[in-house]
The first five atom37 places (N, CA, C, CB, O) and aatype in JSON, in Angstrom:
{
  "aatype": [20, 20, 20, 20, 20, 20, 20, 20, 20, 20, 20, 20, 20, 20, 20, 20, 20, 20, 20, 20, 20, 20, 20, 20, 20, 20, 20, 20, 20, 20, 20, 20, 20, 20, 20, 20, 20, 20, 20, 20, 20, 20, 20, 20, 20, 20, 20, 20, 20, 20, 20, 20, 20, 20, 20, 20, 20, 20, 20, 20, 20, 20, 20, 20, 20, 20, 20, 20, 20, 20],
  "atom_mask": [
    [1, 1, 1, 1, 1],
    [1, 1, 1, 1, 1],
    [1, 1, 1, 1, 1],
    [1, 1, 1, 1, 1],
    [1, 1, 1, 1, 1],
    [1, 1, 1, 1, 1],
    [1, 1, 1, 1, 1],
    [1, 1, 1, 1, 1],
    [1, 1, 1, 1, 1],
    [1, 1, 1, 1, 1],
    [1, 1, 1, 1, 1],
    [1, 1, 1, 1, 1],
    [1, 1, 1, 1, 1],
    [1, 1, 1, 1, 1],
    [1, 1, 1, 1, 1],
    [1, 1, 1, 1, 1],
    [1, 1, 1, 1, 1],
    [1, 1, 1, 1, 1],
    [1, 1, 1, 1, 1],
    [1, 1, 1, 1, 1],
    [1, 1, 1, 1, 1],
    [1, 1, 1, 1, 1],
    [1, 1, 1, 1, 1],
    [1, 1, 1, 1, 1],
    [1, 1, 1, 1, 1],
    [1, 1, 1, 1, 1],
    [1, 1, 1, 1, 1],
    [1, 1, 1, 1, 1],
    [1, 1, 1, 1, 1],
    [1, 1, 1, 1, 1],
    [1, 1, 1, 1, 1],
    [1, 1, 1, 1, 1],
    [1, 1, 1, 1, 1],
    [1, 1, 1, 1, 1],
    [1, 1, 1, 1, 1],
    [1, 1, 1, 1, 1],
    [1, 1, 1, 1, 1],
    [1, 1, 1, 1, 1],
    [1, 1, 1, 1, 1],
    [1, 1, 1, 1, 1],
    [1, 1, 1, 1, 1],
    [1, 1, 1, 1, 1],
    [1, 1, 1, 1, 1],
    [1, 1, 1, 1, 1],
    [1, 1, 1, 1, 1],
    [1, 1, 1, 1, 1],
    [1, 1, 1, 1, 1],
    [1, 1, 1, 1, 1],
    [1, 1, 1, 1, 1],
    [1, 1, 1, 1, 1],
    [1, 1, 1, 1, 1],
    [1, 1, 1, 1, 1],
    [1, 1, 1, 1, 1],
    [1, 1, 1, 1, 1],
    [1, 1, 1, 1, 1],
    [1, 1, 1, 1, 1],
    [1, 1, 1, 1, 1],
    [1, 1, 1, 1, 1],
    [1, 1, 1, 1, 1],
    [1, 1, 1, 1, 1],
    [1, 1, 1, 1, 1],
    [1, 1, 1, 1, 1],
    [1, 1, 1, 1, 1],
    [1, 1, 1, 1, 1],
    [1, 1, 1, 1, 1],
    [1, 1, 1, 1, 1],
    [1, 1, 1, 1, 1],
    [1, 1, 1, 1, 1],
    [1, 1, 1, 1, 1],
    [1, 1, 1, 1, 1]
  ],
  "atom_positions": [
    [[0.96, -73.53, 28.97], [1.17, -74.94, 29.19], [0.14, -75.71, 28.37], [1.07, -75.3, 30.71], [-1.06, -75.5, 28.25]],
    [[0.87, -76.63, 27.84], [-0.53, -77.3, 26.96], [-0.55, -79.17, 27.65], [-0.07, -77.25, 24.57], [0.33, -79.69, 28.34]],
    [[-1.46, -79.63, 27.31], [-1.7, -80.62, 27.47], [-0.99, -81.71, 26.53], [-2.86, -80.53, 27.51], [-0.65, -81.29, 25.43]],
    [[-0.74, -82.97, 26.79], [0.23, -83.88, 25.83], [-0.29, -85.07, 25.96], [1.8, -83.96, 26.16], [-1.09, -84.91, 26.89]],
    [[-0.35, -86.08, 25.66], [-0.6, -87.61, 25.65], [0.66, -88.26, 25.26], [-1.75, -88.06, 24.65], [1.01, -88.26, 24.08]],
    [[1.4, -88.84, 26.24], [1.78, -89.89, 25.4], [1.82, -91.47, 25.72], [2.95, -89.53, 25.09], [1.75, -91.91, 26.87]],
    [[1.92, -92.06, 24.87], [1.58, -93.73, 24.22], [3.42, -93.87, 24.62], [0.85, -93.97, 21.81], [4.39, -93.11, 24.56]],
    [[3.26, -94.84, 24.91], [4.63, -96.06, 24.3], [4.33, -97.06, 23.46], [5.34, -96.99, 25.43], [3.36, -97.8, 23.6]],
    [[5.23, -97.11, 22.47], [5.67, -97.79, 21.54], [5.98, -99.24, 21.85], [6.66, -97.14, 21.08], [7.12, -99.71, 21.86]],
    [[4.84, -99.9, 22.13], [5.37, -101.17, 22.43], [6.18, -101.93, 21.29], [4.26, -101.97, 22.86], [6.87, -102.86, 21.7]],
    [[6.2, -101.69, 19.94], [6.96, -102.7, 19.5], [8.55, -102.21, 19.29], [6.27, -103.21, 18.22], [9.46, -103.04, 19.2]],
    [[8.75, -100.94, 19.22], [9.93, -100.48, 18.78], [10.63, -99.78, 20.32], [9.63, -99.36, 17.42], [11.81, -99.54, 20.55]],
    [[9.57, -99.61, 21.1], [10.47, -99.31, 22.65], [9.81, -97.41, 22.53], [13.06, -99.63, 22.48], [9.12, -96.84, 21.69]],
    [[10.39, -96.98, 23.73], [10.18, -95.35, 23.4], [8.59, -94.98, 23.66], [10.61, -94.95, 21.61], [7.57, -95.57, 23.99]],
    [[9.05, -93.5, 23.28], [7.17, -92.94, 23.79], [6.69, -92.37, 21.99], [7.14, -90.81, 25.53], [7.21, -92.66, 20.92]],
    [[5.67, -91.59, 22.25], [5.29, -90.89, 20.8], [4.67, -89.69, 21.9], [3.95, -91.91, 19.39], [4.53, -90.01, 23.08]],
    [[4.4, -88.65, 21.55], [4.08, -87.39, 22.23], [3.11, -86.84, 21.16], [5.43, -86.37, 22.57], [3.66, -86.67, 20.08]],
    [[1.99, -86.58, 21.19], [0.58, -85.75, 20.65], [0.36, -84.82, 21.76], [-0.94, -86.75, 20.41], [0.69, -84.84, 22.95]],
    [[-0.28, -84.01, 21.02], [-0.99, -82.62, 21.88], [-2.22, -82.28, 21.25], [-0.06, -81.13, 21.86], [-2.35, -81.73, 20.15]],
    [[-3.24, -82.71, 22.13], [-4.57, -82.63, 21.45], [-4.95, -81.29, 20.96], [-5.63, -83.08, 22.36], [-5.73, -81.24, 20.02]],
    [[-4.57, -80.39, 21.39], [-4.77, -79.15, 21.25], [-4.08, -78.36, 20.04], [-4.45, -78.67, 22.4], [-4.28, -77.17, 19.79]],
    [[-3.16, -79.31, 19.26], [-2.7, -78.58, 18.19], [-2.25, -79.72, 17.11], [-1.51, -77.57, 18.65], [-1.16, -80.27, 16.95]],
    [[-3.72, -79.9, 16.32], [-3.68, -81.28, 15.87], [-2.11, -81.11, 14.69], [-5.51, -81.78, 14.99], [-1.82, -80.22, 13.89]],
    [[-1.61, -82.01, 14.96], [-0.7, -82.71, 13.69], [0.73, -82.56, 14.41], [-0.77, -81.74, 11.92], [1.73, -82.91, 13.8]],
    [[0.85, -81.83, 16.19], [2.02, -81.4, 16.78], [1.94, -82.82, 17.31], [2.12, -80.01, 17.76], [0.98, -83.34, 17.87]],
    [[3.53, -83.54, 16.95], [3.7, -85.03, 17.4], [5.39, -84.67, 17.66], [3.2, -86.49, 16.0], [6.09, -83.72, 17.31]],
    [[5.67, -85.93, 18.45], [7.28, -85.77, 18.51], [7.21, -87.08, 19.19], [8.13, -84.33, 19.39], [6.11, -87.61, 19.39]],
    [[8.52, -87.71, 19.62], [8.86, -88.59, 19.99], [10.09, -88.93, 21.17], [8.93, -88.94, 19.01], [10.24, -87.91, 21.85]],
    [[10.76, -89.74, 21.5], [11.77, -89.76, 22.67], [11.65, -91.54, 23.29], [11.2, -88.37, 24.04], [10.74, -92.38, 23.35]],
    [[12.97, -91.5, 23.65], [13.18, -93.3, 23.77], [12.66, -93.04, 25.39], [15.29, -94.22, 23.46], [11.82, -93.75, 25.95]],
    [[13.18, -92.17, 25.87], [12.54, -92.11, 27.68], [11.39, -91.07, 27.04], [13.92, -91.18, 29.4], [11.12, -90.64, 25.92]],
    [[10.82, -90.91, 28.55], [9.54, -89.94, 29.3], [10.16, -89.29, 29.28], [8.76, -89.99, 30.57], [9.75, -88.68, 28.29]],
    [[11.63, -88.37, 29.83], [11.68, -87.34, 30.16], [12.27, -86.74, 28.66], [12.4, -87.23, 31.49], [11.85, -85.64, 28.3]],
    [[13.07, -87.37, 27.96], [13.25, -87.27, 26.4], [12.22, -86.51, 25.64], [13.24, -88.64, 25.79], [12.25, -85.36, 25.18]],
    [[10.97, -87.77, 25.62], [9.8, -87.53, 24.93], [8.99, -85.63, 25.35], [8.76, -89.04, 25.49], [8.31, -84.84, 24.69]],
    [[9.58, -85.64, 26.78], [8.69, -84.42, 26.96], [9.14, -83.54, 26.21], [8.56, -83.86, 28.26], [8.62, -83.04, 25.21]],
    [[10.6, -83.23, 26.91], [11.58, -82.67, 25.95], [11.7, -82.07, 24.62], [12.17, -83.38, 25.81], [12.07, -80.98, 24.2]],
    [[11.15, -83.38, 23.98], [11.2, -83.11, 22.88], [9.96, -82.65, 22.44], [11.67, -84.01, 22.29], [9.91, -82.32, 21.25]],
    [[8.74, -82.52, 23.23], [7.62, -81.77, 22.6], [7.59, -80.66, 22.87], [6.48, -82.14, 22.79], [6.96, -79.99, 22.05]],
    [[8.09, -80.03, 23.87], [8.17, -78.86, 24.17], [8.8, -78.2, 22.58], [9.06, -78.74, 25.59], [7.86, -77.68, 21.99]],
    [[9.86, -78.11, 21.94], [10.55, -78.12, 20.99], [9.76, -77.99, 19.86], [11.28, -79.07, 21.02], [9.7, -77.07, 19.05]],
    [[8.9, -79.53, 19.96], [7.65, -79.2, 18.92], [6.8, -78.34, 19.02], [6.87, -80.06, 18.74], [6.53, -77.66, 18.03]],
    [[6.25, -78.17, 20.04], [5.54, -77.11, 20.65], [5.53, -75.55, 20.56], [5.74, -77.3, 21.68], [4.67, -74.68, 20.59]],
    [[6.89, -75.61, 20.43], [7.4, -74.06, 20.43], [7.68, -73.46, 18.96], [8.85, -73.93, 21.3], [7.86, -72.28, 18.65]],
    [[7.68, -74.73, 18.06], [8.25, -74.88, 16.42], [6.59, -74.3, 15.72], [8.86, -77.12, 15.82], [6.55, -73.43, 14.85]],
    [[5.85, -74.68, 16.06], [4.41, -75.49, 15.69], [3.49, -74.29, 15.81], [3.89, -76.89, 16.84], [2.65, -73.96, 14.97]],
    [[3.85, -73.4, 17.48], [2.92, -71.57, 17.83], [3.79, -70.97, 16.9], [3.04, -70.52, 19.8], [3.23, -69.97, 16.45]],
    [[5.27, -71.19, 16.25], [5.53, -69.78, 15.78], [5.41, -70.02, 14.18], [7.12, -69.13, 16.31], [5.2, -69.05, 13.46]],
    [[5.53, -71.26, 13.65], [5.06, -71.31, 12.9], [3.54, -70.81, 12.07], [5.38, -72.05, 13.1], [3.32, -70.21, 11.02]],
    [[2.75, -71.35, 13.06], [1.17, -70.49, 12.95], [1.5, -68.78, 12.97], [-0.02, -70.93, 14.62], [1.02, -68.24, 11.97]],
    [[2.06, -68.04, 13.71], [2.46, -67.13, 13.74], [3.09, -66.35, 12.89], [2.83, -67.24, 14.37], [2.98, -65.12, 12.83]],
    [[3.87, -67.17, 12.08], [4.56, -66.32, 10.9], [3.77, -66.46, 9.91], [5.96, -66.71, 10.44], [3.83, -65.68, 8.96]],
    [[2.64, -67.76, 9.97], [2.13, -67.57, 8.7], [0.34, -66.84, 8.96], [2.24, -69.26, 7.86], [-0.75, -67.13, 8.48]],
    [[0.78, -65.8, 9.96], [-0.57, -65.0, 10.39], [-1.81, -65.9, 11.05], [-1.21, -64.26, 8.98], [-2.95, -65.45, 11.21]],
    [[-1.35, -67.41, 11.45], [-2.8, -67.59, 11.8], [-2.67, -68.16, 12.94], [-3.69, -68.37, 10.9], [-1.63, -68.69, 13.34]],
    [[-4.18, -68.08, 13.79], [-4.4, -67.83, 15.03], [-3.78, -69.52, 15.68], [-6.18, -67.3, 15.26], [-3.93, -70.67, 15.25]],
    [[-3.23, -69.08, 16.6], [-2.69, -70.05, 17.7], [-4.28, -70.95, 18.78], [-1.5, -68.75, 18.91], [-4.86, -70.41, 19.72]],
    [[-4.48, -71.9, 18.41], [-5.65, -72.66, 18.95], [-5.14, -72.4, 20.62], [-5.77, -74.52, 18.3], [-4.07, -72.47, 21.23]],
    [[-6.28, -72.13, 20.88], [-6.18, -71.64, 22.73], [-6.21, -73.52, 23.36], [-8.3, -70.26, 23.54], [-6.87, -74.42, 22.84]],
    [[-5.28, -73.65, 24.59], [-5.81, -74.87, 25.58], [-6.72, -74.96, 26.08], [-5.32, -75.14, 26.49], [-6.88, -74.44, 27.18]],
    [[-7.71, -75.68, 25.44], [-8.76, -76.08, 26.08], [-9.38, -77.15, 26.49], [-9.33, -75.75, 25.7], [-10.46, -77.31, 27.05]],
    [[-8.33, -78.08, 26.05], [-8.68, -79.51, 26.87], [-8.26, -79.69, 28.25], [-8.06, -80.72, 26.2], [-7.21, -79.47, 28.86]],
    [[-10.08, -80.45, 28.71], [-9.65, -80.47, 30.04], [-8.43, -81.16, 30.3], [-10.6, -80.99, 30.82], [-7.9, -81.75, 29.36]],
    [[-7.84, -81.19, 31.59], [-6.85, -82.01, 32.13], [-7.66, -83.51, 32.71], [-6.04, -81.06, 33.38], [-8.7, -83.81, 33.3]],
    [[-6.21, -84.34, 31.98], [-6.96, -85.67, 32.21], [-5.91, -86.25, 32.19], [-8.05, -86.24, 31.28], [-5.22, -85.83, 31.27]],
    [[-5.24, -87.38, 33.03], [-4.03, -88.2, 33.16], [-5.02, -89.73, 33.28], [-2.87, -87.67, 34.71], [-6.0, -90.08, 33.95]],
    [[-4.04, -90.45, 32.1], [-4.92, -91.9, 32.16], [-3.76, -93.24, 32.32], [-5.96, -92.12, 30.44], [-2.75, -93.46, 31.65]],
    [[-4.06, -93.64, 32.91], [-3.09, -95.08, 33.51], [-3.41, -96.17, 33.11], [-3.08, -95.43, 34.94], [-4.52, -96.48, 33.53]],
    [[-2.78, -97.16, 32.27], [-2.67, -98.51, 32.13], [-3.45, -99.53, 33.39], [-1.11, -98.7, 32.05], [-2.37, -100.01, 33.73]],
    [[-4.1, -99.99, 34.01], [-3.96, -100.62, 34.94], [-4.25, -102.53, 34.14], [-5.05, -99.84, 36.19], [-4.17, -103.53, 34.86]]
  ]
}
């Protein structure tokens, strides 16, 4: 399970999806449940990629942290 951030897009609507843990893995989705969706996808594109090209898969190691707008 990895950790994810995501932002909404205030000007165009939608989320953006980062994963601190595997810099440059981004994806996107007009809902939350879309956006997750769709990182998982990235997610899964991104370990096997590293994988075919022999190199090591960065371990999760960011703490867990959920941050709220207030």
């Amino acid at each position: 399970m990895r950790q994810v951030v995501l932002t909404p897009d205030l000007e165009a609507g939608g989320y953006t999806v980062t994963v601190p843990s595997l810099p440059g893995c981004i994806s996107e989705g007009d809902t939350i449940d879309e956006a997750l969706e769709n990182i998982k996808d990235a997610i899964q594109g991104y370990i096997e990629a590293l994988e075919s090209d022999g190199l090591p898969v960065p371990p999760e190691n960011t703490p867990r942290l959920l941050v709220l707008e207030v």
